[in-house]
Structure formats: C-alpha cells, structure tokens
C-alpha positions, -999 to +999 in steps of 0.1 A: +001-072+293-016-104+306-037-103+332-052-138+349-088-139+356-111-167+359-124-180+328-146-209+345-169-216+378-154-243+403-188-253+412-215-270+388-253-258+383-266-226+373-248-194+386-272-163+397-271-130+375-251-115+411-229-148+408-216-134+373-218-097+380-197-105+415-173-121+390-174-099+362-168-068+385-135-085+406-124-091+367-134-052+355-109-043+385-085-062+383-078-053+343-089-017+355-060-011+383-037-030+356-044-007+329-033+024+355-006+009+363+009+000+328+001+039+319+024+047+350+048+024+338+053+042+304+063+071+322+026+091+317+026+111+351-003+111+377+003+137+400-018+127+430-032+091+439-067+107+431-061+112+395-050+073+395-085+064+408-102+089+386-085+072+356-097+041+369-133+050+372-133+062+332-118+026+322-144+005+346-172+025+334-159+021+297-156-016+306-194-016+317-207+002+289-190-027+267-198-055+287-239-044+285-235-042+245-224-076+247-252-087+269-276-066+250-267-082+213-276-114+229-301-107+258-319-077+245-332-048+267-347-074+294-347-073+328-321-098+332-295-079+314-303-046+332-300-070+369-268-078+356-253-042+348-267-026+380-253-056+399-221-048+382-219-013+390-234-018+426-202-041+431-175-020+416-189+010+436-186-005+464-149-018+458-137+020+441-158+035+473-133+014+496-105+014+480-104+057+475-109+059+515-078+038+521-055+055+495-075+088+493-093+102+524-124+091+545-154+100+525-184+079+507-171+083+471-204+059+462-226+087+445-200+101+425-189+072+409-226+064+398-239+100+392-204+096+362-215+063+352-252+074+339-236+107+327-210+083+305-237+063+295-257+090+281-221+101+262-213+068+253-247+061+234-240+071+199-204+057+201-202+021+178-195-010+196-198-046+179-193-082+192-157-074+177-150-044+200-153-008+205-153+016+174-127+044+173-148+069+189-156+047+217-119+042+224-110+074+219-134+088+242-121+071+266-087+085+259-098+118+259-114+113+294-075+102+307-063+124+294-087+153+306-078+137+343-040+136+339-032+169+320-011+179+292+020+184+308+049+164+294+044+129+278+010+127+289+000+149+258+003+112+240-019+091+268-045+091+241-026+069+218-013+046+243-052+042+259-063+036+224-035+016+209-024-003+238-043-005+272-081-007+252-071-037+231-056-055+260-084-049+287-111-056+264-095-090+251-095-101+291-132-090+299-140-105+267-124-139+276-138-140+313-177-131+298-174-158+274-161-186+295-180-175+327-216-170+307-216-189+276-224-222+292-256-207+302-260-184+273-245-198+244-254-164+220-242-140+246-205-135+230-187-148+199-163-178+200-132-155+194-114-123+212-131-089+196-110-069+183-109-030+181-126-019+148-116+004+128 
C-alpha cells in the first residue's frame, strides 16, 4: 500500500525538534489509520469503531518506539531525543484524543493513551530493533496486541500474519522514508541511506 507523506521541508533553515515531531506525528497517523483500514479491507472484522481506534493506538505506539531507536542509534539518550519523542506522543495524543470523541463518545481519552504508551515501552524494551527494522518479536508483538483487541472469531485468528507480514513492512518503510528526508539534512547519522527492512 503506498501512502504519500512528506519527505522534505518547503521552507529553508533549521527546523525545531516540535517542527519534526509535528511532522513526524501527522506521518505516524496517517500510515496508522491506513494500516486499519487495509486490515478492514482483508476482511479481518472490527466489531465496534472503538476496537478500530484501539488497533490504532498499538500501531502509533509501535511506530514511536521505532522511530526513538532510530533517533537513539544516532542521538543517544540526550535530551534532544527524549524532546522529540515526548513532542511526538504529546501530538498524536492529542489528534487520537480528538478524533475518538468524534467517532467514539465525548470523553478525554488523553491519559489512556499515554498511561499504554509507557506500559508498551516498558514491554517493548527487550524486543530487537536495528537501523534495518524491527526483529520478529517486536513485530509480532505487535500482532499479538491486534489481535488481543479484535478477537479470535473468524479470520481474524490470522491478523497476526498479515500485521507482521504485510502492514509492519509497509508502515515502517513510510516512517522510515519521511525520518530520513525530513531529519537527515540536519542529522546526517540519524538513519541509513536505504528503507529498513524487517529482520529476521
């Protein structure tokens, strides 16, 4: 599935660590809400517009956590890097927050979203993931998170293979292209020249 995302700023100079995060996190949800709706479209059931959002949050935060190994590899454990993945998660809160009170009921969704970001964190930790990609465990993780949302019922017994197989490959090929282009001018060792792959 191709997604378009910007790959370069329109303006010259140096962009602000809430410049890239800003851009990184419309990215992060635009692949996200892509990824849910390909899994719809290969007939994997989601029974209530809920579950869709609480597939999405598992695929942003998985995006997050591989965006800040990325960072870190090149940036180390700085403060910069940490600005950047708090601005990032501030951001996508705030869009998942407004988005699951138009298409899922008034209510302030913001501390729920972060209180399972530092709990994936924490399960995410010992889970490989090089400049080439996420390692199986990582992806399937994140499979096994879906598919803990959606259920068993049906096809959706396979989502695994499809989130690991299909929709991991293709959402982390994007992010990695928009990080690259959008950073690399200003730090050249943050990414390597060519899409990661998933490793083995």
């Amino acid at each position: 599935m191709a997604v378009r995302v910007k790959t370069k700023w329109h303006t010259s100079g140096d962009k602000s660590v809430e410049d890239i995060a800003s851009v990184l996190a419309f990215t992060a949800w635009k692949v996200g809400v892509h990824a849910v709706d390909h899994i719809g479209d290969e007939n994997f059931r989601f029974e209530r517009n809920q579950d869709r959002f609480a597939v999405l949050a598992e695929i942003l935060i998985f995006l997050v956590q591989i965006i800040d190994r990325w960072v870190h590899e090149a940036w180390g454990d700085g403060a910069e890097r940490r600005h950047l993945v708090t601005a990032l998660v501030m951001r996508l809160t705030e869009t998942l927050n407004e988005n699951q009170n138009d298409w899922v009921g008034k209510d302030d969704y913001r501390g729920r979203f972060v209180a399972l970001f530092n709990e994936r964190t924490h399960e995410y930790a010992d889970f490989s993931c090089t400049k080439e990609g996420p390692g199986y465990q990582f992806r399937r993780y994140l499979g096994a998170k879906i598919l803990a949302v959606m259920g068993e019922g049906g096809s959706n017994r396979w989502v695994i293979d499809q989130v690991m197989e299909i929709e991991v490959p293709d959402v982390v090929k994007t992010m990695h292209r928009s990080l690259r282009d959008l950073i690399t001018k200003q730090k050249p060792a943050i990414v390597p020249a060519d899409h990661p792959q998933p490793t083995k």
